[in-house]
N, C-alpha and C positions, 0 to 999 in steps of 0.2 A: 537824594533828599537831604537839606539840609537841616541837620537838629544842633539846639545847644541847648543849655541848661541856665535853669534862674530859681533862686530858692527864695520863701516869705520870708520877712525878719520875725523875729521871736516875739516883739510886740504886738506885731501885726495877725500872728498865727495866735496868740492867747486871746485876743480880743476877740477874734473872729471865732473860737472853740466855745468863746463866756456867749455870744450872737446866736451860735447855732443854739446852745442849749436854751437859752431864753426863749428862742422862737422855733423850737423842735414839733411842738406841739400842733401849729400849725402849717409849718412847713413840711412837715415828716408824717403824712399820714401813714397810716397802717402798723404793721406790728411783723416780729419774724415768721408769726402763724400767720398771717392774715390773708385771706383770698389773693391779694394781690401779689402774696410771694410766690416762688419758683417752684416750693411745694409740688404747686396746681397748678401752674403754668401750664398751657400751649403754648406748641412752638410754632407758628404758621408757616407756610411755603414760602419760600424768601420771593419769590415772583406774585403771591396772591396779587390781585385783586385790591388797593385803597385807594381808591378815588374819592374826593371829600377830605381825607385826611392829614393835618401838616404837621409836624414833626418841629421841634424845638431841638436846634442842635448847636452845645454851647463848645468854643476850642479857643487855643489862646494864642496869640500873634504867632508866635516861632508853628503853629500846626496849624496853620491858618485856611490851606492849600493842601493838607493832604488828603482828604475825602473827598473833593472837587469832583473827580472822574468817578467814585465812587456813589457819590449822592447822585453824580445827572444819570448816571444809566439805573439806578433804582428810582428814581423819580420816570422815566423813560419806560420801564418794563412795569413798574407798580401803579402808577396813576397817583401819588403819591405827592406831599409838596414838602422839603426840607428847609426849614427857615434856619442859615447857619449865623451865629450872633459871636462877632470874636470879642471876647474878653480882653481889655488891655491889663499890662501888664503890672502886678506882678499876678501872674492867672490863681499860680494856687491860695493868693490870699483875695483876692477881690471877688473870686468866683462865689466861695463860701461865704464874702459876706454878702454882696447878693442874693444868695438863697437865705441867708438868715431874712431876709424883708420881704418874704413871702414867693417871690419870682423863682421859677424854676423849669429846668428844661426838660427836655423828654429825652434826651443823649447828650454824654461830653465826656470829651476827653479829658484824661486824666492819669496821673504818676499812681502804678498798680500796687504802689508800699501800705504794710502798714501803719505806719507814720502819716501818710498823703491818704488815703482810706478813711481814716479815722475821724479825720476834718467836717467827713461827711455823714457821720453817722448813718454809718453802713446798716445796720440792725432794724432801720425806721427808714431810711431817708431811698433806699437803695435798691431795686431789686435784685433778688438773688438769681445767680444765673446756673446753679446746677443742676446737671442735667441735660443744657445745652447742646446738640449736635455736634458741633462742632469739638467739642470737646477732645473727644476720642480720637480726633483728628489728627491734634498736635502735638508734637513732641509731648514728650513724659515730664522734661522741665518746666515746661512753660505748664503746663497742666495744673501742678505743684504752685502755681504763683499766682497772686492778683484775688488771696482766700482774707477774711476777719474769720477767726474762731470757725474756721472750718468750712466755711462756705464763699463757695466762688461770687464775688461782684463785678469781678473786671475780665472785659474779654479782650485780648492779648492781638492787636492786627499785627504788630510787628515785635521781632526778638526783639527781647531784652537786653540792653547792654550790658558786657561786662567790664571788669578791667583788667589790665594788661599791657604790656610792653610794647608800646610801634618801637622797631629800630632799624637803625639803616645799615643795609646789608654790608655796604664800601666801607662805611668807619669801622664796623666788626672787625672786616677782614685785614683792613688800614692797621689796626691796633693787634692784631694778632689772633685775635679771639675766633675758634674755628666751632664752637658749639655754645648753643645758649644758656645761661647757668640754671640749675637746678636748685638754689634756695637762694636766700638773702647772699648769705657769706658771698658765695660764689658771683654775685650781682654784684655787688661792692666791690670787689675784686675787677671784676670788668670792670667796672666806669673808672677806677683804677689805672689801667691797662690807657683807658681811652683820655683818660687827664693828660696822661705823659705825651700823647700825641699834638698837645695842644689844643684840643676841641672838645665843648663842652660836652660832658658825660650823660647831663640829662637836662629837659629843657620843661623847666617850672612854670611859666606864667602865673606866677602868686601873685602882677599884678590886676589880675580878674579877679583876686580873692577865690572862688570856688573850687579851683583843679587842688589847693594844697590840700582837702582832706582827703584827697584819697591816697595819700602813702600811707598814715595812719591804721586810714583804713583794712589798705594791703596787706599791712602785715599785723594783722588781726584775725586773718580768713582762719587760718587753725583753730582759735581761739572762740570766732564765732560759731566753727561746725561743733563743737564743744559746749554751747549753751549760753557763751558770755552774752549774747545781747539779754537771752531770759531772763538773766539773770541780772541785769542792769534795768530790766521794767519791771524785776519784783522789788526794787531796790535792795537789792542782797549785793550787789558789784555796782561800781560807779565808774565816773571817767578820772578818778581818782585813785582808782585800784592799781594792782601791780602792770593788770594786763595793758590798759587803754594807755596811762600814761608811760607805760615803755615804750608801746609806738611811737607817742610823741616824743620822746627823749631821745631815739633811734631814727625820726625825721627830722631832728635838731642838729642831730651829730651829723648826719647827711649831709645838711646845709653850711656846718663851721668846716666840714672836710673838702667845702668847694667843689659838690659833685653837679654844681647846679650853674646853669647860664648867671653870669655876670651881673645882669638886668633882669634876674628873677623877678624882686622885688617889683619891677613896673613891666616887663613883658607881658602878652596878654595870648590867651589859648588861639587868637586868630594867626597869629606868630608862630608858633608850635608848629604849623602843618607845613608851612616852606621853609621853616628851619632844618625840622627831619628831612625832608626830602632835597635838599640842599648838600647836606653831610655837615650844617653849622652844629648840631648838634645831636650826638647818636641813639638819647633813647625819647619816648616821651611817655609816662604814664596817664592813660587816659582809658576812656569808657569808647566803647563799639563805634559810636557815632563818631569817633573822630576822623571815621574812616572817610566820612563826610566834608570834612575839609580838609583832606587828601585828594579828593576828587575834585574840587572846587578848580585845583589848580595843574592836576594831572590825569590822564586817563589810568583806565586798569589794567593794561600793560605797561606802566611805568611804575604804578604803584606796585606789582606784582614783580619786578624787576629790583626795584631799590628798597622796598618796605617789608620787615618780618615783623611778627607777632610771637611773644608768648606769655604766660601769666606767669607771675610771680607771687611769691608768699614768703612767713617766714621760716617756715623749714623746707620747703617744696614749690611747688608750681600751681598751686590753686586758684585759681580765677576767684572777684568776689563781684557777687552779679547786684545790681543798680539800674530797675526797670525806672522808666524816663516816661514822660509827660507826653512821649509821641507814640507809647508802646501800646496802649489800651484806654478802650471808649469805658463807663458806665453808662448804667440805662436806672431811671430813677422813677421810683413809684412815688407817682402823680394824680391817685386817686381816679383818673381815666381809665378804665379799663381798657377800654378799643385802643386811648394810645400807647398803652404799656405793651400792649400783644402786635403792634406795630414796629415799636424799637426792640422789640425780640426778633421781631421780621427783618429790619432793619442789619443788624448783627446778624444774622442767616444771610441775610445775600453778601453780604462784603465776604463773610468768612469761610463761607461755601461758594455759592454762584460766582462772584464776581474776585475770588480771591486769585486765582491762576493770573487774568487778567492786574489784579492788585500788582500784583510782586513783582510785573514786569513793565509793568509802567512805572512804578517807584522803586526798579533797581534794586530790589532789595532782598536778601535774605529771607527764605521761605519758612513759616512754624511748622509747614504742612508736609512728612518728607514724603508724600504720593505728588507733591507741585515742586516741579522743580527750578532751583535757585538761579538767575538767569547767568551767563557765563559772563556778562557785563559787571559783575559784582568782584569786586578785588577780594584775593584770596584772604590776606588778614582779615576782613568782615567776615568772613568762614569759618575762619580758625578761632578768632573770638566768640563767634556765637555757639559751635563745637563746645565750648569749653564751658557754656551753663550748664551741662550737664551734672558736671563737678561741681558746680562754685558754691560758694559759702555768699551766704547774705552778708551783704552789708548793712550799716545805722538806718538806712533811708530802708530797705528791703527789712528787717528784724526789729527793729526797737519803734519802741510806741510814741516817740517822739523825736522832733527832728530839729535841735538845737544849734546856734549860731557858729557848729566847729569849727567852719569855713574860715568865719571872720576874725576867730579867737588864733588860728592857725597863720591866717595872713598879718597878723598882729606879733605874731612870734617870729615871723620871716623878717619881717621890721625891724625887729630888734625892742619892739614895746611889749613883750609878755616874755615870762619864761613857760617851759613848759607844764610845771606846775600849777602856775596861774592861769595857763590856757584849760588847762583839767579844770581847777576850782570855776570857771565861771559857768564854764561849756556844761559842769554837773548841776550847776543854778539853774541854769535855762531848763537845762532836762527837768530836771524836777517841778520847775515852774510850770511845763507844757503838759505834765503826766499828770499833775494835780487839777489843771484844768479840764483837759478830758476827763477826769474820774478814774483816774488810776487807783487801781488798789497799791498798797504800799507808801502811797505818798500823800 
């Protein structure tokens, strides 16, 4: 299954926060008590019985096809009719303002963050799912995720990604490196080792803009299991502070020490995946799904042959996990009762009935460990998704809003920002987007 990533711009996403609120009223029936929460919820038989009934289901170009097989054998077994409507892009900003002008769906996909949550006023707009069957189901991680203030809204069909190191096993061994490093220092040190051989150490595509936050990020995971994101949406810490902008200062030094492809600056994450697998370059930092364009162009005994995995951090090895747009559906109270108690139906047969089914048609990585993971899945998608157990949230996964780092970061790879300046705007936006929501503190 192929996934990639695309984020709103910050104008885009505040307009659309000032939309929802304006139009909450009628768009957002109910309340956290109200009849139509989870409270009181039934859960029906994922096979009842709906004939008569159709279903509004919203998803955005890149998930366009992945409940395809899904919806036809529940429309198949239920009597049931699934109307699926794709959003173009950019999904998480045009979705929300659509729902501000009254329209809205009965199901949709959607990025299970707090930050991506929030767009939607979850407390009104969203039904609660806890309580859920399936629940109990899945891993202890995933469990733990896809919550506002405690309460589950998002049901999780596939792992969450995390991040982590693809690297190729030949240039390791090429450069001399016989075990994988165990903190930053020792990382640096390899790409090091792997400079001297002539071949790039690690392979950026900062020309997508998107992949460079997550070094930043990386080497924050300590710091986030620790409270920093809290504490940057009480506005007590910023991206200003000692923590955030030492990352950035320490992705800067990274990049004047030439640890990074040539053609950073315009290379692009579609690049990334025959580079590693090539040996043009030995490591790549990226999220679970990358696993997905490793496949595009190898099977998984090549990938399982050439490709290792491990997470990195700053003092250790900590994964920081970054649930995606293709990882979990909502289900939105719509004032129908029969069709709210439907897309709870709905979410029961994917994630019970027809989920064994799910994960071997879409190759993928199982949340369920009684369903097991098909052997067609390359080992690094294993060992990444093994590793949310541990992981530390990331900006998109902990903080109450989700500011331009991306573009302030590719801005610094340019040579137009310094790190400082990248902090000072990146902490504008935040604050811009946290005030809109209704942030306390700002």
């Amino acid at each position: 299954m192929k996934r990639t990533r695309r984020f709103a711009s910050l104008m885009a996403v505040t307009a659309t926060v000032a939309l929802l609120a304006t139009g909450c009223s009628a768009a957002n029936p109910g309340s956290d008590d109200d009849s139509s929460g989870a409270a009181a919820a039934t859960w029906p038989e994922p096979t009842a019985s709906l004939k008569g009934v159709t279903l509004t289901y919203w998803t955005a170009t890149q998930t366009a096809t992945m409940a395809d097989k899904v919806i036809a054998a529940f429309e198949q077994q239920t009597g049931a009719k699934i109307n699926k409507v794709i959003i173009p892009d950019v999904y998480e900003t045009n979705a929300p303002t659509k729902l501000a002008t009254g329209a809205k769906p009965d199901l949709a996909t959607w990025q299970p963050t707090g930050s991506e949550l929030a767009l939607l006023k979850p407390a009104t707009g969203l039904q609660n799912l806890d309580g859920a069957p399936w629940l109990a189901k899945q891993t202890d991680a995933v469990q733990n995720l896809g919550t506002v203030d405690g309460k589950h809204y998002a049901a999780f069909v596939n792992v969450p990604s995390t991040l982590g190191i693809f690297y190729n096993k030949q240039v390791f061994a090429d450069a001399g490196i016989t075990a994988t490093p165990k903190n930053l220092d020792e990382f640096l040190a390899d790409a090091k080792k792997i400079k001297a051989k002539g071949v790039a150490p690690i392979f950026g595509a900062a020309g997508d803009q998107w992949p460079t936050q997550w070094w930043p990020q990386v080497l924050l995971a300590e710091d986030s299991k620790a409270g920093l994101w809290d504490k940057v949406n009480k506005n007590e810490d910023t991206f200003e502070g000692s923590a955030i902008l030492g990352a950035i200062k320490t992705y800067k030094s990274m990049l004047d020490d030439g640890l990074f492809n040539q053609d950073n600056a315009t290379s692009t994450y579609n690049e990334s995946g025959p580079a590693l697998l090539d040996g043009k370059a030995g490591m790549v930092l990226q999220l679970t799904s990358f696993t997905s364009l490793l496949q595009s162009t190898a099977d998984a005994t090549t990938i399982n042959d050439k490709i290792g995995w491990f997470p990195i951090s700053k003092s250790g090895n900590v994964a920081t996990s970054v649930p995606g747009g293709d990882n979990a559906l909502v289900a939105f109270k719509t004032g129908d009762s029969a069709k709210e108690a439907a897309a709870r139906q709905f979410l029961r047969f994917w994630l019970e009935t027809d989920y064994p089914t799910y994960v071997k048609e879409a190759d993928a990585v199982s949340l369920d460990p009684a369903v097991k993971t098909p052997s067609t899945v390359p080992q690094v998608a294993v060992d990444a998704s093994d590793a949310l157990a541990d992981a530390a949230g990331s900006m998109q996964q902990n903080a109450v809003a989700n500011p331009d780092f991306y573009v302030n970061l590719a801005n610094m790879v340019n040579g137009k920002a310094t790190p400082e300046q990248v902090a000072k705007v990146t902490q504008s936006q935040f604050a811009q987007i946290a005030k809109a929501l209704g942030t306390s503190g700002f």
